[in-house]
C-alpha positions as CSV (number, residue, x, y, z in Angstrom):
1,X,-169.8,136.2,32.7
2,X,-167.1,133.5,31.9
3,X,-166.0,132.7,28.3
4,X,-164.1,129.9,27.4
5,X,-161.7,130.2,24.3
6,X,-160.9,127.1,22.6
7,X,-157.9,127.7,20.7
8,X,-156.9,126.0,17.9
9,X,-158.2,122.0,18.5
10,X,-157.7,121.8,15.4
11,X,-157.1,118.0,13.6
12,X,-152.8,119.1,12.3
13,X,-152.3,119.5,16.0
14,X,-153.5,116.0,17.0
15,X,-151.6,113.0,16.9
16,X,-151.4,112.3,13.3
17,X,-151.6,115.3,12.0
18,X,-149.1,117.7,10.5
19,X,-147.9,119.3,13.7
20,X,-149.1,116.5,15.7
21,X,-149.2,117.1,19.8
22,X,-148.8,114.5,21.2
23,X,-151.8,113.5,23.7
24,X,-153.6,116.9,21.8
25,X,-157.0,114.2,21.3
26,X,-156.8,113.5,25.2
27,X,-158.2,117.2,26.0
28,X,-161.5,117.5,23.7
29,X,-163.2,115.4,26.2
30,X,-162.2,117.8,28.8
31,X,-163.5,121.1,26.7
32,X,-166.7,119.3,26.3
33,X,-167.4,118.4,29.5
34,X,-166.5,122.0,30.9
35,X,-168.2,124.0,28.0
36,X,-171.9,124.0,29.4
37,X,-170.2,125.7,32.4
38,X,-169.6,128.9,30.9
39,X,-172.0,131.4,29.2
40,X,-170.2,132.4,26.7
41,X,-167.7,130.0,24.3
42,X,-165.5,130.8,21.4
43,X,-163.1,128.9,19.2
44,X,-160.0,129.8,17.1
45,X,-158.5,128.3,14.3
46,X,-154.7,128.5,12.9
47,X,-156.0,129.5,8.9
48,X,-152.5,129.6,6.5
49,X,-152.5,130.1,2.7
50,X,-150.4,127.8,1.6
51,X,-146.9,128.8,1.2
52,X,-147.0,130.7,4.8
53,X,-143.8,131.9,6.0
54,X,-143.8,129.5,8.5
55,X,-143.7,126.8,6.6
56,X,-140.2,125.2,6.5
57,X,-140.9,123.9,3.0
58,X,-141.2,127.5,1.6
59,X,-138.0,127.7,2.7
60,X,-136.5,124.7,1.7
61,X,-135.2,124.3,5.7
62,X,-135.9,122.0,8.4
63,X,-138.6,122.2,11.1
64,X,-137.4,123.5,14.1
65,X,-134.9,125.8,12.3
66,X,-134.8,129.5,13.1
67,X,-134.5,132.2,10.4
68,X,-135.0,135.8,10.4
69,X,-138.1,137.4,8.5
70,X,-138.1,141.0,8.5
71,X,-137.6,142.2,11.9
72,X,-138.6,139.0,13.7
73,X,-137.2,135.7,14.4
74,X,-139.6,132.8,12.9
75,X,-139.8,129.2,13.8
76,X,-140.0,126.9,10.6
77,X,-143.0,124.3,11.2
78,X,-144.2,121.4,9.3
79,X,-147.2,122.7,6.3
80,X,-150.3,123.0,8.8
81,X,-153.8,124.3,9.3
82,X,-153.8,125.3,5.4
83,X,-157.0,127.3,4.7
84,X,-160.4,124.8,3.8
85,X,-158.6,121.9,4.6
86,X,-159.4,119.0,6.7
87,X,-156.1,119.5,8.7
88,X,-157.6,123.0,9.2
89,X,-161.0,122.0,10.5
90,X,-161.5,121.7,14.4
91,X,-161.3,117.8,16.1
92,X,-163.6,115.9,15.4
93,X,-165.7,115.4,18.8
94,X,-165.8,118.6,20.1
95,X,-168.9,120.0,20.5
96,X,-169.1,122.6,18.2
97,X,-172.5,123.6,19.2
98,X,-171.8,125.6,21.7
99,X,-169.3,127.5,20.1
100,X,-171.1,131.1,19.0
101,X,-168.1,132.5,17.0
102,X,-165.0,131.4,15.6
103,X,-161.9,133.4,14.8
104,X,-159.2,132.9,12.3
105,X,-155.5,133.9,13.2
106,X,-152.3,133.3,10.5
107,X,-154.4,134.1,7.7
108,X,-151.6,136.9,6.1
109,X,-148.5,134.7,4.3
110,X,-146.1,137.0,5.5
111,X,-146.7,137.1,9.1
112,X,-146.8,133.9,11.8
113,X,-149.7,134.2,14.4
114,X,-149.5,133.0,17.6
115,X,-152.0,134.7,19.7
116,X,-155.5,134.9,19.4
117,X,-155.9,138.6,19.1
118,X,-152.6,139.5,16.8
119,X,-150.5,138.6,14.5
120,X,-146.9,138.3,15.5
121,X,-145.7,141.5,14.5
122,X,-148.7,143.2,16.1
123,X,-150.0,145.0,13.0
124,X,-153.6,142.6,12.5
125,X,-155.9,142.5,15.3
126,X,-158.6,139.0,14.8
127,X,-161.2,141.6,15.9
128,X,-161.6,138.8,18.8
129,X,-160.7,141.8,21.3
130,X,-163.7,143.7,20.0
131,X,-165.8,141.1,19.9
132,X,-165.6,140.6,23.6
133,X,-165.5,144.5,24.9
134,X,-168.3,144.7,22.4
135,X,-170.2,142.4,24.6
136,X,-168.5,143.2,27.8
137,X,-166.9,139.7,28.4
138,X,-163.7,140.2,31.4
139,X,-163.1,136.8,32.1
140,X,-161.8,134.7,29.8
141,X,-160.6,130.9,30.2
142,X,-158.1,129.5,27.5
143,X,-158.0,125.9,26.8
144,X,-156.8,124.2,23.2
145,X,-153.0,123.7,21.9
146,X,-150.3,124.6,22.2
147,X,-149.6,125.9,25.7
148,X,-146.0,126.9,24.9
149,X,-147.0,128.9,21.6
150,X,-150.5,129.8,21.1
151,X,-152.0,129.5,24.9
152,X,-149.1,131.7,25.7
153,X,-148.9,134.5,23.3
154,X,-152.9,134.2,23.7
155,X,-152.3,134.8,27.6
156,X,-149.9,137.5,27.3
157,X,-152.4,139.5,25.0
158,X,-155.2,138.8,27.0
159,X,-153.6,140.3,30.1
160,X,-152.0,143.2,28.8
161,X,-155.6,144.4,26.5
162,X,-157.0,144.1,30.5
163,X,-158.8,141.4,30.7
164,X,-159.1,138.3,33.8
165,X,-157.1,135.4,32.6
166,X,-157.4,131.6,33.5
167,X,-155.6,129.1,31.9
168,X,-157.1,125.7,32.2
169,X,-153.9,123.4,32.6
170,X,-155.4,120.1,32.1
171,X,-157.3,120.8,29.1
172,X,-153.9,121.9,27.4
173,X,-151.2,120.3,25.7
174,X,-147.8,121.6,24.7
175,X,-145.8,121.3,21.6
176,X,-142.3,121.0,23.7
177,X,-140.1,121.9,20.9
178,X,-137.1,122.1,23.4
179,X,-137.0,120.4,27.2
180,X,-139.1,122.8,29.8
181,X,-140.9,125.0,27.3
182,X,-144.5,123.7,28.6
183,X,-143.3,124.8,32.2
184,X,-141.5,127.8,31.3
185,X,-144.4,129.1,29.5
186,X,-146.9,128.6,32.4
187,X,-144.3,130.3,35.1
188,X,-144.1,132.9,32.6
189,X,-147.7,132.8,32.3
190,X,-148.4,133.0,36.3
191,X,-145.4,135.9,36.6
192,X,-147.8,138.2,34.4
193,X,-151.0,137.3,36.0
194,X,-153.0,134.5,35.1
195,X,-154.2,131.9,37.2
196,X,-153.5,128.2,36.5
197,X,-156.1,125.8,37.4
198,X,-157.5,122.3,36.5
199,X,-160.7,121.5,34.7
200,X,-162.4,120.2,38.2
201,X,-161.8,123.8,39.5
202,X,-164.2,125.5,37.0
C-alpha cells in the first residue's frame, strides 16, 4: 500500500510567509490532485515554541548565519511555524480530508528538526516510524517543502529505518539557501536510494 507524506505545507513556508518558498503555493494543487491515489496519507507540521534555537532572533544573529549548539552546527532561520499559530497551520487549499494523521516535528526548544521521524540530534523519535510499521506501510511517497532540508533529512531517515522511498519532484519546492542545494540534495537523495519521479508518474 502507498502512503503519501505531506511534509510541512505549512502557510510560513509559502510566499508570504516567514520562511517564504518561493513558488511553495504552486505544489498544493499537485498533492491534491495525487492524494486520492494512495491508500494511506499523512501530513507533518514544523511545531516551534517560541524562542526555538533556530530562531536567529534568539540569538540576536542573522538568517542564514551558522552557529554551533552543543555538538551540532545550526542554521539561524527567520521566527517560523510557532506552535497554534496561523503561520503554523497547513495551506490553505489542501485537502485536509484525506489526511488520517498528522505529526509534529521541532516541538523541543533546544533541538532543530528536519526530518520527519527525528529530531536533529537523533534523540526524539515523532513516533511517525511506528505509526507506519504499526500498520505495515513500506512505501512511502514524500511531497511538501523544503526539498533541500526537510524532504531530505525525511528521505535519508526513511531509507536507512528500511523503508521504499519516492520522492515526488514536482510536488516539491526548495528553500535554496545557497546555489545547487535543491539539486545536490536530490543526487544525494538518488545516491542512497530513492527514486525521483513526477506527479504524472504516480
Amino acid at each position: 500500500m502507498k502512503t503519501l507524506i505531506i511534509t510541512d505545507v505549512q502557510h510560513d513556508f509559502l510566499p508570504g510567509g516567514a520562511l517564504g518558498i518561493p513558488g511553495g503555493d504552486a505544489i498544493v494543487p499537485i498533492i491534491n490532485q495525487i492524494m486520492p491515489k494512495f491508500e494511506h496519507v499523512i501530513a507533518t507540521q514544523d511545531w516551534h515554541p517560541a524562542h526555538h534555537v533556530s530562531f536567529a532572533s534568539v540569538h540576536k544573529k542573522n538568517v542564514g548565519e551558522v552557529i554551533q549548539v552543543g555538538d551540532a552546527e545550526q542554521i539561524l532561520w527567520p521566527d517560523h511555524c510557532i506552535q497554534n499559530t496561523h503561520g503554523a497551520e497547513l495551506a490553505v487549499g489542501l485537502h485536509q480530508d484525506q489526511i488520517e494523521a498528522f505529526f509534529h516535528k521541532g516541538t523541543d526548544h533546544k533541538v532543530d528538526s528536519y526530518s520527519t521521524f527525528f529530531d536533529n540530534a537523533r534523540k526524539r523519535s515523532t513516533g511517525l516510524a511506528d505509526h507506519l510499521r504499526k500498520r505495515h506501510l513500506k512505501d512511502l511517497y514524500f511531497v511538501g517543502l523544503a526539498i533541500d532540508y526537510c524532504i531530505l533529512y525525511s528521505v535519508l531517515d526513511a531509507i536507512e529505518l528500511g523503508f521504499n522511498t519516492w520522492v515526488i519532484k514536482d510536488a516539491c519546492r526548495p528553500i535554496n539557501l545557497h546555489p545547487g542545494d535543491e539539486a545536490r540534495a536530490i543526487e544525494t537523495m538518488r545516491s542512497k536510494g530513492a527514486r525521483i519521479i513526477l506527479s504524472s508518474t504516480v
